[in-house]
Every structure is written in structure tokens, then in C-alpha cells.
N, C-alpha and C positions, 0 to 999 in steps of 0.2 A: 337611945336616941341616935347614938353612932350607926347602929347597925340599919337603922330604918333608912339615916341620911345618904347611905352607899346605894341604897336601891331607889331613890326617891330621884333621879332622871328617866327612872322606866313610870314615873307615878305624871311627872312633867310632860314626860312623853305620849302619854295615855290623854290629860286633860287637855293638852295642846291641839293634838291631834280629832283623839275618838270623839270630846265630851264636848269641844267647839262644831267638827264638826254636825253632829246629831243637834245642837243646838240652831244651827242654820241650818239644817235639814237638807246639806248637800254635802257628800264628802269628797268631791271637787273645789270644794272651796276656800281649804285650803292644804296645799301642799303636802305631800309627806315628807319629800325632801326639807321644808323649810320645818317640817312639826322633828326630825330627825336632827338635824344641823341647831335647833336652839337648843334641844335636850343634851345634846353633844357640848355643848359650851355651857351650859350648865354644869354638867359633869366635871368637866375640866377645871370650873372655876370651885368647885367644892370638894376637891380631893386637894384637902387643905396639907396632907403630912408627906406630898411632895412642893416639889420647887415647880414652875412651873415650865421650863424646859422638860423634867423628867414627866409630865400629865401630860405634855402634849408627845412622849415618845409613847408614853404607855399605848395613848390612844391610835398612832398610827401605827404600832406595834399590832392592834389588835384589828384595825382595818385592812394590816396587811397579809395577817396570817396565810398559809397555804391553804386552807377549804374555803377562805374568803377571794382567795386568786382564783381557785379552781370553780367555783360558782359566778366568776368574773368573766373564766375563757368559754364557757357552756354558754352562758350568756350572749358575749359576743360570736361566738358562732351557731347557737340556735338564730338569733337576730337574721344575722346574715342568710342562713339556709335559707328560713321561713319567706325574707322576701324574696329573694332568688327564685326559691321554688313558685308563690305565688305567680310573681309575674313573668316566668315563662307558663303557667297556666298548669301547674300541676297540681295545686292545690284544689285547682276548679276540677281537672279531670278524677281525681282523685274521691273528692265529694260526688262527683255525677254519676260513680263506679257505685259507691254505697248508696245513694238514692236509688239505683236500678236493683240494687239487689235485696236491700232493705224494705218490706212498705215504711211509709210515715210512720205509722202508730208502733213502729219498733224500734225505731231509731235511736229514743232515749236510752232504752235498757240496752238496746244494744251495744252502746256506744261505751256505756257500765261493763257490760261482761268484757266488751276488751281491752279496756286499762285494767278491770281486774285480772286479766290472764296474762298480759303481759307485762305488770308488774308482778306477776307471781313468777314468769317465767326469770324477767331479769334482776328482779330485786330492789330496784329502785325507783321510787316513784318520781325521780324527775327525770329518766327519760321518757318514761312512759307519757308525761305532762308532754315534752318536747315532741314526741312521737304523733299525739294524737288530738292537740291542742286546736291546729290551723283546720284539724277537719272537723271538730266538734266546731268551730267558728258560723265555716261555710255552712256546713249542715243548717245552723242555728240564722243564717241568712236566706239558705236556701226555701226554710219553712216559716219565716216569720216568728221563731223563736227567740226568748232572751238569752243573750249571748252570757253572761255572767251566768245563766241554767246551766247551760251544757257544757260549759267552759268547768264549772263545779263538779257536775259526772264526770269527767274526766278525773278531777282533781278528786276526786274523793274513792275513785276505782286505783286508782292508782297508791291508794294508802292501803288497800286488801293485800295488795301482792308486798310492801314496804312490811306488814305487821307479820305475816304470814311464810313470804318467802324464804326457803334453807340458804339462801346465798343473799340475802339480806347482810346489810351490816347491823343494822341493831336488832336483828335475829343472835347473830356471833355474839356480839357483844353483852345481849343480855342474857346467851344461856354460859359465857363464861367467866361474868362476873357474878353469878348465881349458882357453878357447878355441877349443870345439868344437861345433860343432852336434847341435842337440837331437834331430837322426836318427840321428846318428853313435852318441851315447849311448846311444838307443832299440836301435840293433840288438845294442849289447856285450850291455847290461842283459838283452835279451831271451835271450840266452843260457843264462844264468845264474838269471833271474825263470822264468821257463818252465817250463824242468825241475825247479827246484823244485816249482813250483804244481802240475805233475801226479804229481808222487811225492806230494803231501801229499794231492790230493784222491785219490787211489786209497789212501791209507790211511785217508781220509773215509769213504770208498766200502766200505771192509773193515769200517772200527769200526762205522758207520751201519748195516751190514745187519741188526745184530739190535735197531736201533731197532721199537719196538713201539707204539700207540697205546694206552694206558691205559682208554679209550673210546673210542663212535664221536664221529667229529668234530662232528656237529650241522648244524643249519640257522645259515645265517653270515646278518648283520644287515646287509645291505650298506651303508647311510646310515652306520653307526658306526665305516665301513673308512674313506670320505673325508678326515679328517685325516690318515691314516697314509699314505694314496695321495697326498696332496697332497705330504707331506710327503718321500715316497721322488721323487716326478717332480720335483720342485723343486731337490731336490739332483742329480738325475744333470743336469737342464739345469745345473748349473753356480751357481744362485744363493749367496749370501752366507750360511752357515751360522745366522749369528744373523736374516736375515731371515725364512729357511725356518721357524725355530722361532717365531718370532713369528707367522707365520702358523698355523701348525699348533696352539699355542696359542691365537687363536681361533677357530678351528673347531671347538676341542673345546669349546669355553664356546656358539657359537650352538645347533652339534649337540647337545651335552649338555643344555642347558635345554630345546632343542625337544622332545627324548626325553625329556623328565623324568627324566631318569639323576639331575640336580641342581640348586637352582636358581642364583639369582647368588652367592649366599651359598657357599653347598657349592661353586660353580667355585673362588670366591676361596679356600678353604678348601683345595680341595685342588691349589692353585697353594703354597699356603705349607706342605702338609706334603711336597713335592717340593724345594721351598728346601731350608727347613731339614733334609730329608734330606742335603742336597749340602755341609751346612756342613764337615762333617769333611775333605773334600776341596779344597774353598777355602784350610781351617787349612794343609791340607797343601801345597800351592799357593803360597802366603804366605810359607811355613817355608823350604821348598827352594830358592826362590828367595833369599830373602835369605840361604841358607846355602852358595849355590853364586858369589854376588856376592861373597859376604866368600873365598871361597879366590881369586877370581879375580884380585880386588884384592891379594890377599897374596903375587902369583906363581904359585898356584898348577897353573893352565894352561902357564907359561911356563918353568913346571921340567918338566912332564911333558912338553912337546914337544921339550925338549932332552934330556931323559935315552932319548927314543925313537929321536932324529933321528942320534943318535952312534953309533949300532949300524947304519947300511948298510955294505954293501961288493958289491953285486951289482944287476944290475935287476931278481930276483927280492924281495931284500932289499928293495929300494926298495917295492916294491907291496906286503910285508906290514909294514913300515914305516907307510904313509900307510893303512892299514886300521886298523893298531895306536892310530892316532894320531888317527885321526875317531870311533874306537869309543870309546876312553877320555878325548877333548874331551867327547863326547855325555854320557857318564855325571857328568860333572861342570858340564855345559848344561842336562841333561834337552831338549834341544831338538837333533832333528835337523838344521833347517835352518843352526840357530846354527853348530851345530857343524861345519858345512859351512863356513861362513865364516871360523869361525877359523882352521882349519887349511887351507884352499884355496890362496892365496898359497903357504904353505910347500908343499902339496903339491905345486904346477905348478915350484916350484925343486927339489924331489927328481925329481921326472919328465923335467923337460930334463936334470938331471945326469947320469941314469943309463939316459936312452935310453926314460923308459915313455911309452907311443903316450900322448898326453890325450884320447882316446874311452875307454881303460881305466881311465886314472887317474879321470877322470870317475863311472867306473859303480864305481868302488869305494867311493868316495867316497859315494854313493848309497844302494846296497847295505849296507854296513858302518854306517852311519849309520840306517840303518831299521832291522837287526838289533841292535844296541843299544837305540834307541829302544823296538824292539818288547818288551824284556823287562825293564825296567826299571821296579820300583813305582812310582814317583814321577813317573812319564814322564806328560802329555794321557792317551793312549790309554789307557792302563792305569787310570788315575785314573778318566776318565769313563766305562770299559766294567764298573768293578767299582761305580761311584756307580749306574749304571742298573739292573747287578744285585743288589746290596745285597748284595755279599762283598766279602772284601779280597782288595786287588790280588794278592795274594803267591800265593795259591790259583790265579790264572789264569797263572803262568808255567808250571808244568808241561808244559801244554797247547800251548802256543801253540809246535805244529811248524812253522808257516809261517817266523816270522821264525827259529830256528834254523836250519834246514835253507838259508834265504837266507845264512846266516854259513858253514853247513860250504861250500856248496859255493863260494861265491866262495873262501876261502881252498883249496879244490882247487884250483880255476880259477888260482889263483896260482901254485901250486905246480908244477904240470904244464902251465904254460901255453897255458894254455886261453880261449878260444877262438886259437889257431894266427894267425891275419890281426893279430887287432890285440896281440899278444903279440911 
């Protein structure tokens, strides 16, 4: 009962949230921030074996941490880019560049293959989100598309390159908490990454055909593409997320005064209504954080890894075990990589017990950890792909076939042991 009570603010969080709103049958109605801030004081007031000075340190101990700062400053300067960029009109020249060179009926898949190639190139799927978010938007205006669709391709192209890429962090982390090489992993993974990504994009391919252009696309501004171009080559070489945005941020201030789009005033202006667009997402950031620190603190990871870990009896068991066990660490991380860590250790001792090869353990562990990641509100990805296109997160899970389809078929892949070599 103790072990259940430590995780039972993510249970508050859930019916607060998911289960009210699906009952009124709009998840606008009510807040996340206000479904986040009660489960939060919930929390606090049930972590009875501190005082309550030391719950409320724990909690902003854990809202404060460095990956929860560091998802605060990306934040605050995608915000700012995005509208900068928007309204000196690069956003629009930018979209009007891929309507001319794209037809309509490709635009979907297309828009998939390049979050898939540039999260493969950079490794992380929340630049590639930041990168490609404002044009998947436009695009999705341009043709009369739903914006949470293609806001989703993006979002789910961008976990190909996240599961997949050699300079990935939960690539690292999960072939060296597993003691395998990171080609070894690359080829399980590809198994599995692959044929998902082509079942998804030929349903891209299906949906997208009756995409239509609204208008003709126009004459594109080319000088107004340069912050967007800077900013997509910048990330696939590999640069530093928050450098790329800083850059790309002033491009749009020297371009946009030289264009008279606006001048110093209006850049600054519309650097702070891209902030404080992002504030709601920070709250939420903030919230999660300190509310996933106070279960962690209370046990709450360390009841769900034992109440999962007491059910093997097979080496099949074993692999839907440590999938079970990184999918539901992450949901209580919001952080793949985290989640990778905490449960790594335990997994390489289920894996030599019961005989699983550690190139599969590996890519499960990968795998299972990105398909959580990828559909969960609260998650980077989700936060910053619904802050760019100004809907709630909860509207882009429908969509988002990628990281599903990454869930079904690894647990195929377990079941029927699959692929055969490293099974």
C-alpha cells in the first residue's frame, strides 16, 4: 500500500487530467497546468515521513534540476526564434519554398523523411521538433490540413533519428549500460526502426494524396528563407541546440530590420510575445518535475521496478519485463535518457539471468523508452511541438503513428522472437 501511495499523484494526475477531460469530451477544458499543480499538492501533502518544509524542498529540488533548466532555456528561445522568425515573414517564405518544390500529395511523407534524416543526423529529437515544427504548421495552413497531423510527422520523424542515431544520448547510454557496441545496437534497432518508418511513411503517402494547396504557392522571398536555412544546416552539422537558436534569432533581427519587416523595437517585441507565449509550458516543466522528484524520493520508482521484476520466469518474460520497466520508469521521468539509466543496471541483471543477447536488451531499452517518451503530454517533445504550434499536447497524440507503431512492433519482435540471430 506504501509503494502504490508514492506513485498514486501520477494516478491523480491521470483522472484529473485524461479521465475528466475525455468525459467532457474536450481537452481544453480543463487545464493541464491546473490538472499538474493539484497532483503537485497532492504529492506534497502525502509524503507523510518528511516535514513539510523538507516536501516542499524536495519538490523544487526536482523542478529545479539542470535538464529541467535546460528544457526551460530551449524553450524560451525556440519561443522567441519562432515568433521573430514568423513575423519578419520567414516562416511564410520558408513554407512557400517547399510548396514550390514539393507537389501537395508529397508533402506529408516528405515532411517524415526530414525529421527522420535530421534526427538521424543530430541525434535529438527536440531539435529536430524546434527545426521543423513552424513549417509543418504553415504547410498544414497552407493546404487546409490538421495542424496536430503534421505537427505529429514531425514529432514522430524525429524519434527515427532519437532511437536510431550513433550520437544519440540514449543510443550511449543504452549500449553502455548493456556492454555492447553501438553497431551491435544499430543493427538490432534497425530492424525494428525500419520497418516501422516504412509502414508509417506509406500511410503518409496514403493520407497525404488528397493533400491540396489552398492557392498557388507564390513567388518565395529568398533573403527571408536564410534564418530557417541557417538554422535547419546548423542542426544537422551537429551544433549545440541552444547555439543554433541563438543564431537563428539574430538573423531574424539583422534580416528583419533590413527588410523593414520591423524595427529594433518590434524585433524586441516580438522576441517577448514568443516568451511569454512559452510561459504555460515552462509552468508545466516546473510542475512535472518537481512532481515526479517527490514520487521518486517516496519510493516510488523502486516499488514499480520490484512489483515488475517478480513476474519473469522465461527469456521471453525477461524482454517484456525490461520493456515494461523502461516504458513505465519514463512515464514517471518524462525523460527517456533518465529512464534509461535507472533501469539499465537492473536490466543487464535480468538479461545475463535469463540468457537475453545485450545487443537486444539494448535496443529495447531504446526503443520502448522513445515510444513512451513519444506520447506522453508532459514529455520535451510534446511540450515543445504543441508550444510551436499553439495546441495542446493531448490533440497531437492521436497522430503520432510513429512512436506507436515503434511500441507494437518491438513487443512483436519479443514475442515471436524476432529478429532470430540476436533472439
Amino acid at each position: 500500500m506504501r509503494g502504490f501511495l508514492a506513485i498514486s499523484p501520477l494516478v491523480v494526475f491521470v483522472i484529473l487530467y485524461l479521465a475528466t477531460s475525455i468525459i467532457a469530451g474536450d481537452f481544453y477544458k480543463v487545464p493541464i497546468t491546473v490538472a499538474f499543480m493539484a497532483s503537485s499538492i497532492y504529492a506534497i501533502a502525502t509524503s507523510r515521513k518528511m516535514t513539510l518544509q523538507r516536501r516542499i524542498e524536495t519538490f523544487s529540488h526536482g523542478a529545479g534540476q539542470p535538464q529541467m533548466m535546460l528544457m526551460m532555456w530551449i524553450f524560451i528561445l525556440a519561443g522567441a526564434f519562432a515568433n521573430a522568425a514568423k513575423e519578419m515573414g520567414s516562416i511564410d517564405a520558408t513554407v512557400t519554398l517547399t510548396l514550390n518544390i514539393l507537389p501537395a500529395n508529397m508533402l506529408m511523407p516528405g515532411l517524415f523523411i526530414a525529421a527522420c534524416f535530421i534526427s538521424l543526423s543530430i541525434g535529438t529529437s527536440v531539435g529536430t521538433i524546434v527545426a521543423l515544427t513552424p513549417i509543418a504548421v504553415g504547410i498544414a495552413s497552407s493546404t487546409g490540413t490538421s495542424i496536430p497531423l503534421l505537427t505529429a510527422v514531425v514529432v514522430g520523424g524525429s524519434f527515427f533519428g532519437d532511437n536510431l542515431s550513433f550520437i544519440s544520448d540514449t543510443t550511449i547510454v543504452a549500449t553502455s549500460t548493456q556492454g555492447c557496441r553501438m553497431s551491435d545496437k544499430f543493427k538490432v534497432n534497425a530492424f525494428i526502426a525500419i520497418p516501422a518508418a516504412i509502414i508509417i511513411l506509406l500511410i503518409y503517402i496514403i493520407i497525404g494524396g488528397e493533400m491540396k494547396l489552398n492557392q498557388p504557392a507564390g513567388d518565395v522571398d529568398f533573403i527571408k528563407i536564410i534564418p530557417y536555412l541557417v538554422v535547419l544546416i546548423c542542426a544537422v552539422i551537429g551544433i549545440n541546440v541552444m547555439a543554433v537558436l541563438t543564431l537563428g534569432l539574430t538573423l531574424t533581427g539583422i534580416i528583419g530590420m533590413s527588410t523593414g519587416a520591423f524595427d529594433i523595437y518590434g524585433w524586441m517585441n516580438s522576441m517577448g510575445k514568443g516568451i511569454i507565449g512559452m510561459g504555460e509550458l515552462i509552468i508545466i516543466t516546473m510542475l512535472a518535475g518537481g512532481l515526479l522528484e517527490v514520487i521518486k524520493k517516496n519510493g516510488g520508482i523502486t516499488f514499480i521496478i520490484r512489483s515488475i521484476t517478480q513476474r519473469i520466469h522465461s527469456r521471453r518474460g525477461a524482454e517484456l519485463c525490461i520493456a515494461a520497466l523502461v516504458s513505465v520508469i519514463n512515464l514517471c521521468t518524462a525523460n527517456n535518457t533518465v529512464a534509461i539509466i535507472t533501469v539499465g543496471g537492473i536490466a543487464k541483471e535480468i538479461g545475463t539471468r535469463f540468457g537475453v543477447d545485450n545487443r537486444k536488451c539494448a535496443s529495447i531499452l531504446d526503443t520502448m523508452s522513445c515510444c513512451s517518451q513519444g506520447v506522453i503530454p508532459y514529455g520535451a517533445q510534446l511540450l515543445m511541438s504543441a508550444g510551436l504550434a499553439a495546441i495542446n499536447p493531448v490533440a497531437i497524440i492521436p497522430y503520432l503513428y510513429y512512436p506507436f507503431a515503434i511500441g507494437i512492433i518491438t513487443i512483436l519482435a519479443i514475442l515471436a522472437r524476432y529478429p532470430r540471430k540476436y533472439s
